[in-house]
N, C-alpha and C positions, 0 to 999 in steps of 0.2 A: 661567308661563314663556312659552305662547304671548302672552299680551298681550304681555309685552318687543320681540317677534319683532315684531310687532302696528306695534308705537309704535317702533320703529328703520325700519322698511319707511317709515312715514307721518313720518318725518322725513327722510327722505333724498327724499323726494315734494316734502317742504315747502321743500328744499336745492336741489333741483333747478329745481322752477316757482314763478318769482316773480311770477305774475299775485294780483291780491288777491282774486278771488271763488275763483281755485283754495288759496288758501292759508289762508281760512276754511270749505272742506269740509275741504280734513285737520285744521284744528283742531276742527270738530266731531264728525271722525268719532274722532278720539284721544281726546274728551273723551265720546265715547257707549262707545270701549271701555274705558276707563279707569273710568266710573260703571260698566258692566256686572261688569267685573272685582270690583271693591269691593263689589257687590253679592251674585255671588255666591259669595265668597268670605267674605261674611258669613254666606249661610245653609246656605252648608257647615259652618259654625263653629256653629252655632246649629240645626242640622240636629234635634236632639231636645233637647228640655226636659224633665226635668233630662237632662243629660247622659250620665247612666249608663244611660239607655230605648235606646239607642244598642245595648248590649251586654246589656241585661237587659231583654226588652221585656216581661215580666211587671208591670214597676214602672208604676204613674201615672206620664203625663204625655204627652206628644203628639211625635210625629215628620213631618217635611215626607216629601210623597207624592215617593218618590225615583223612581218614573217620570218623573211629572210633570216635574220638576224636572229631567232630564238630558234628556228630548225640547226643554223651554224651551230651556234654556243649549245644546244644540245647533243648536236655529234662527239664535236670534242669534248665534252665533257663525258661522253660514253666512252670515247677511245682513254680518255685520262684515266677513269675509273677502270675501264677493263686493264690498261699497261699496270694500274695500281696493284689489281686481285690477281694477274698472272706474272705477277714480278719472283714472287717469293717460290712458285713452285718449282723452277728448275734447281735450287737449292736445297729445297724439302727431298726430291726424289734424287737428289745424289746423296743423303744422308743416310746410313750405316743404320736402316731401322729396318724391321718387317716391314711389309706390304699394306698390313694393316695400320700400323703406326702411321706409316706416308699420307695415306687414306685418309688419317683423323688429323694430321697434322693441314693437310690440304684444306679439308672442310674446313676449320678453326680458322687458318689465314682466311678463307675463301669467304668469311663471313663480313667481312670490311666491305664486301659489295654489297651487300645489303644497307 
């Protein structure tokens, strides 16, 4: 659900600034949230072998260390969200605005972090 949020936010970026080095960071960074998405929603899927260790962990077989594995997926999902909210400002402060303008334009993008 959050990637959706993710990849509409980094298309309406892509809508907005049609410079071509800014419009190959949102496609890379859509395409870093999109493999992380798939990724770990693979090994959510596959989180214990066999499947039933899951619910019976008495049985053979192996389960992913679920620390591990929610400390990961929330780093990267902090660096995705931060690449998100500090994508747009080197484009805001090269625009032909006041200082104030810049200021409220930044706040307004900056608000997608929340």
């Amino acid at each position: 659900m959050t990637t959706a949020i993710k990849l509409s936010i980094l298309a309406l970026y892509y809508r907005i600034f049609e410079t071509a080095p800014f419009r190959k960071a949102v496609i890379i960074t859509s395409t870093f949230a999109m493999c992380w998405f798939i990724s770990t929603a693979l090994v959510s899927a596959m989180a214990c072998l066999p499947a039933q260790k899951f619910w019976e962990p008495s049985l053979p077989g192996h389960c992913v260390n679920f620390n591990v594995f929610t400390l990961a997926n929330g780093i990267l999902e902090l660096f995705i969200d931060l690449a998100i909210v500090l994508l747009p400002i080197q484009m805001i402060l090269g625009l032909q605005l006041s200082r104030r303008n810049q200021f409220i334009l930044c706040f307004v993008f900056s608000l997608a972090g929340l």
